[in-house]
DSSP file (Angstrom, degrees, kcal/mol; ACC not computed):
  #  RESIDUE AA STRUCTURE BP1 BP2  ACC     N-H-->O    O-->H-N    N-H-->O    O-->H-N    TCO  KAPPA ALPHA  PHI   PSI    X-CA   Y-CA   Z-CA
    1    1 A X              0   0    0      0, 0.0    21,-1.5     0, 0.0     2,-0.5   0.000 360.0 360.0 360.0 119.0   41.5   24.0 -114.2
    2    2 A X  E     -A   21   0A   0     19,-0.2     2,-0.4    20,-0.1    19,-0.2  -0.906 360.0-170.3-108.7 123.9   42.3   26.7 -112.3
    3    3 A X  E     -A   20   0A   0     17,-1.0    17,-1.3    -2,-0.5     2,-0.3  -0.932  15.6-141.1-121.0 110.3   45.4   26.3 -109.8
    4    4 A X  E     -A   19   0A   0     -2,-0.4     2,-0.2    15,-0.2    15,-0.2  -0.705  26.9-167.6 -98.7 137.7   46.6   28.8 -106.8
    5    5 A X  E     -A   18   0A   0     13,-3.3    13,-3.5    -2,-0.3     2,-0.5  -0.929  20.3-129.2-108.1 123.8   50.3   29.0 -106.7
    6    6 A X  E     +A   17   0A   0     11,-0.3    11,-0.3    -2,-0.2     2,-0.3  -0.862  37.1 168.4 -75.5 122.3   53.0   30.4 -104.0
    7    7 A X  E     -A   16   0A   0      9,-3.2     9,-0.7    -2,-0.5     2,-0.4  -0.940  25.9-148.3 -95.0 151.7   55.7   32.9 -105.5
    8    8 A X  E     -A   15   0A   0     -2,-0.3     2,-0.3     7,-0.2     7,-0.2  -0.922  29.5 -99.8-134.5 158.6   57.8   34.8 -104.3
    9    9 A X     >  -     0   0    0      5,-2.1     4,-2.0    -2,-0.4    48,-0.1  -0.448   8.6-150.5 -78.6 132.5   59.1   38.2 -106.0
   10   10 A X  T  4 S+     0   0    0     -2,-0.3    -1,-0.2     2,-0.2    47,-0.1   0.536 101.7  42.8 -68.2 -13.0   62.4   38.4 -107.8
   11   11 A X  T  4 S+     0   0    0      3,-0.1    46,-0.1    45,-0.1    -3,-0.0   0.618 128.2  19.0-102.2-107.9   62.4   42.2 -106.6
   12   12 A X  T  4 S-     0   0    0     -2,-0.1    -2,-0.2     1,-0.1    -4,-0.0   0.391  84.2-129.8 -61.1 -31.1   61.3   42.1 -103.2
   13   13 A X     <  +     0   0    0     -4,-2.0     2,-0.3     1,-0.3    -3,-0.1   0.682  60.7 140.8  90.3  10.5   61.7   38.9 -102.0
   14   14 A X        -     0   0    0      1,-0.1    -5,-2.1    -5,-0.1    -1,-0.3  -0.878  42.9-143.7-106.4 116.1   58.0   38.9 -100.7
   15   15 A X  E     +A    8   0A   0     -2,-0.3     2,-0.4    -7,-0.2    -7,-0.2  -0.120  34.4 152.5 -66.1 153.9   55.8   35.2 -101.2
   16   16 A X  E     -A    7   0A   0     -9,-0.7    -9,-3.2    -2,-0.1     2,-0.5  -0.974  40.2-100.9 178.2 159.1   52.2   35.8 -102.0
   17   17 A X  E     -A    6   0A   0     -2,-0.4   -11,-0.3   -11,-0.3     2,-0.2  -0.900  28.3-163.5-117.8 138.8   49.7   33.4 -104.1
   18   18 A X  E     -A    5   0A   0    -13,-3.5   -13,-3.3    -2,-0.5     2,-0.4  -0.872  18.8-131.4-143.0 156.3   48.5   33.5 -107.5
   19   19 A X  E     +A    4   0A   0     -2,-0.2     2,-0.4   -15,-0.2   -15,-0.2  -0.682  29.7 177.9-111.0 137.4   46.0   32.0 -109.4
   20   20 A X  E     -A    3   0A   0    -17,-1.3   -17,-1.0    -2,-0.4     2,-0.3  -0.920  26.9-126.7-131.1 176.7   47.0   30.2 -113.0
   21   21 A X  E     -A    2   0A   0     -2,-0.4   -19,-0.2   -19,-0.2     0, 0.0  -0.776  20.9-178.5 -96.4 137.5   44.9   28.4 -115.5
   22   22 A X  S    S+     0   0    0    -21,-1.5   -20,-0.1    -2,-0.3     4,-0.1  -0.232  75.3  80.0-112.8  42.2   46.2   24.9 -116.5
   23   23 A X  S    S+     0   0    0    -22,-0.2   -21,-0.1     2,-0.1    -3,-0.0   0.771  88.6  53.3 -72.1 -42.5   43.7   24.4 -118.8
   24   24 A X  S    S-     0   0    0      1,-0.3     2,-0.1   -23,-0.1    -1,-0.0   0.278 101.2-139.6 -68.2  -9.0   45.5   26.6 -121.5
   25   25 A X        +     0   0    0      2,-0.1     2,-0.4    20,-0.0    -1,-0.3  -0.308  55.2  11.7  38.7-122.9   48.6   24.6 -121.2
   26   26 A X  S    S-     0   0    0     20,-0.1    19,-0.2    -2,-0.1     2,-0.2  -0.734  76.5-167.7-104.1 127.4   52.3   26.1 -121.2
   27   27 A X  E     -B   44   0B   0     17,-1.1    17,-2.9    -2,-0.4     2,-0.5  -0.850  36.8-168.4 -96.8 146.7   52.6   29.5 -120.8
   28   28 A X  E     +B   43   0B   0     15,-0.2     2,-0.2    -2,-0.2    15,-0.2  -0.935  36.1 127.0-135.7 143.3   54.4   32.6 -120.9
   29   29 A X  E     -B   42   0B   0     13,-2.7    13,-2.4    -2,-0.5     2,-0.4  -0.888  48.3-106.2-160.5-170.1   53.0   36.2 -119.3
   30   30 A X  E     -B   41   0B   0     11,-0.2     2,-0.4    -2,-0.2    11,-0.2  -0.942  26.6-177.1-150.9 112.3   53.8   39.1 -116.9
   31   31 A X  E     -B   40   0B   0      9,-2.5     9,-1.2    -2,-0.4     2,-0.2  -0.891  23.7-129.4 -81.0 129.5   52.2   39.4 -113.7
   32   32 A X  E     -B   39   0B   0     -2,-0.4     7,-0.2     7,-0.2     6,-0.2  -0.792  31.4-101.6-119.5 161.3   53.1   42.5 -111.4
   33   33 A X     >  -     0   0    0      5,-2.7     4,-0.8    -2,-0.2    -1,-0.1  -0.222  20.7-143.2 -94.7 130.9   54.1   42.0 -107.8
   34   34 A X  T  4 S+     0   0    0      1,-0.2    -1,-0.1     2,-0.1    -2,-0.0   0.638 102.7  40.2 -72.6   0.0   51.3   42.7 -105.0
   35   35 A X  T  4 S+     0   0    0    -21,-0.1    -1,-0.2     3,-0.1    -3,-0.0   0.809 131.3  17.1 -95.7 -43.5   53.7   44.0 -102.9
   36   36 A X  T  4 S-     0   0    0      2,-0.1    -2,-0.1   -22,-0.1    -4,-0.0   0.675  87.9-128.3-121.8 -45.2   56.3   46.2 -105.1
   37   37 A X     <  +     0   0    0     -4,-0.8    -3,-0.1     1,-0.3     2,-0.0   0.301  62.0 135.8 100.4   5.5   54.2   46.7 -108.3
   38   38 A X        -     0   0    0     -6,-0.2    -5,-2.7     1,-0.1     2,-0.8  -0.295  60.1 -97.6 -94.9 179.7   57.0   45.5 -110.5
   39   39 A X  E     -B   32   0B   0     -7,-0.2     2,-0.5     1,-0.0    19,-0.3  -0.727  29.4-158.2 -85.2 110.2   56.5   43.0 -113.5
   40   40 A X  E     -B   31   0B   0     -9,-1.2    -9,-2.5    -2,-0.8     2,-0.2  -0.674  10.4-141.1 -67.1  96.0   57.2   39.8 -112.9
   41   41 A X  E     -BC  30  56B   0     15,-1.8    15,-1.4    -2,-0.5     2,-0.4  -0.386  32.5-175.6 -74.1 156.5   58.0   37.6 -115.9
   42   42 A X  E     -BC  29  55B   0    -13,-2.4   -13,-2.7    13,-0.2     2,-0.4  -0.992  16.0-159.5-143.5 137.9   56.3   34.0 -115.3
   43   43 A X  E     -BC  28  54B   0     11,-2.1    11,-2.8    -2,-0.4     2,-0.5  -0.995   5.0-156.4-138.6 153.0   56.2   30.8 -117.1
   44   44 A X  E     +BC  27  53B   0    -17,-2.9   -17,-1.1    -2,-0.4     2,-0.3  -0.947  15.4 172.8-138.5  99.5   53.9   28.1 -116.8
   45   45 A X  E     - C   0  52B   0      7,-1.5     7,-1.4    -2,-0.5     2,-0.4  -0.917  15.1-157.6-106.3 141.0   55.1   24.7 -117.8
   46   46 A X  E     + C   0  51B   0     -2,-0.3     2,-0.2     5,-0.2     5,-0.1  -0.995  19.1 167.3-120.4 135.7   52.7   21.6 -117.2
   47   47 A X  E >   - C   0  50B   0      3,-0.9     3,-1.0    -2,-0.4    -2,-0.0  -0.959  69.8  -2.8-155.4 163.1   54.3   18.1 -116.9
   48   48 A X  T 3  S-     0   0    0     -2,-0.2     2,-0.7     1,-0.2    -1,-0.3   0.957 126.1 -66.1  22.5  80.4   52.8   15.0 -115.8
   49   49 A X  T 3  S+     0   0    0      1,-0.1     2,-0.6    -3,-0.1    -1,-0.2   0.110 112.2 113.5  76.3   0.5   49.6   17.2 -115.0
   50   50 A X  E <   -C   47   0B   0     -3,-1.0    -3,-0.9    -2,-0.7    -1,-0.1  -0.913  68.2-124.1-124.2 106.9   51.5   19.3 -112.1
   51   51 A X  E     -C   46   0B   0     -2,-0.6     2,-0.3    -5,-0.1    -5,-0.2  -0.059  20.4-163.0 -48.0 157.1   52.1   23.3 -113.0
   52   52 A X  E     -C   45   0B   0     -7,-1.4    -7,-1.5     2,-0.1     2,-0.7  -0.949   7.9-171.2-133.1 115.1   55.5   24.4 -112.8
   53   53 A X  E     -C   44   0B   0     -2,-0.3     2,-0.5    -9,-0.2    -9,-0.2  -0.859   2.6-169.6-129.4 140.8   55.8   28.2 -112.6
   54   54 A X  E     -C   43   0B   0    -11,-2.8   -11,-2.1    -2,-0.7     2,-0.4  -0.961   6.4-160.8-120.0 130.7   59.0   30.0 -113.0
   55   55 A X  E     +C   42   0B   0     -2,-0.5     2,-0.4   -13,-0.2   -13,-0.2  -0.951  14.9 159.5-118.0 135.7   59.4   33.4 -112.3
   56   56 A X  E     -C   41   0B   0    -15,-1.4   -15,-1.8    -2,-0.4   -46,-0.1  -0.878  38.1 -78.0-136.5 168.5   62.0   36.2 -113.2
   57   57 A X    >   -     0   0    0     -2,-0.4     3,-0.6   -17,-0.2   -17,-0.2  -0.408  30.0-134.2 -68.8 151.8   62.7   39.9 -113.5
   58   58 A X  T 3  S+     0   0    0    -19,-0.3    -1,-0.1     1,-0.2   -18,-0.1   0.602 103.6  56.0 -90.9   8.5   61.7   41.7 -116.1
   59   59 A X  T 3         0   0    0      1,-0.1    -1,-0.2   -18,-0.0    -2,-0.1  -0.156 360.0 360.0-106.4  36.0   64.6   43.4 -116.8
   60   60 A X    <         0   0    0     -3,-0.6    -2,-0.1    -4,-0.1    -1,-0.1   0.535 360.0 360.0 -64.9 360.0   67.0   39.8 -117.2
């Protein structure tokens, strides 16, 4: 089940939407920002059936 998400960038401040899988269950990856190009660490929690996606810098 594929689920499009709003984030916004931990560098830039900029919101954009992104597409995750909750098929896969809870996850941890690095996306890079469509605005700024940096990496964007991300994690993907599902509970009760509704993604949770947390985003940080990658240099935290």
């Amino acid at each position: 089940m594929i689920e499009e998400l709003t984030i916004t960038c931990p560098y830039c401040g900029e919101a954009f939407t992104t597409l995750v899988d909750c098929s896969a269950g809870d996850q941890d990856y690095i996306e890079d920002c469509v605005v700024c190009c940096r990496p964007i660490e991300c994690h993907l929690s599902l509970s009760a059936g509704s993604p949770d996606l947390q985003v940080r810098r990658d240099d935290e």
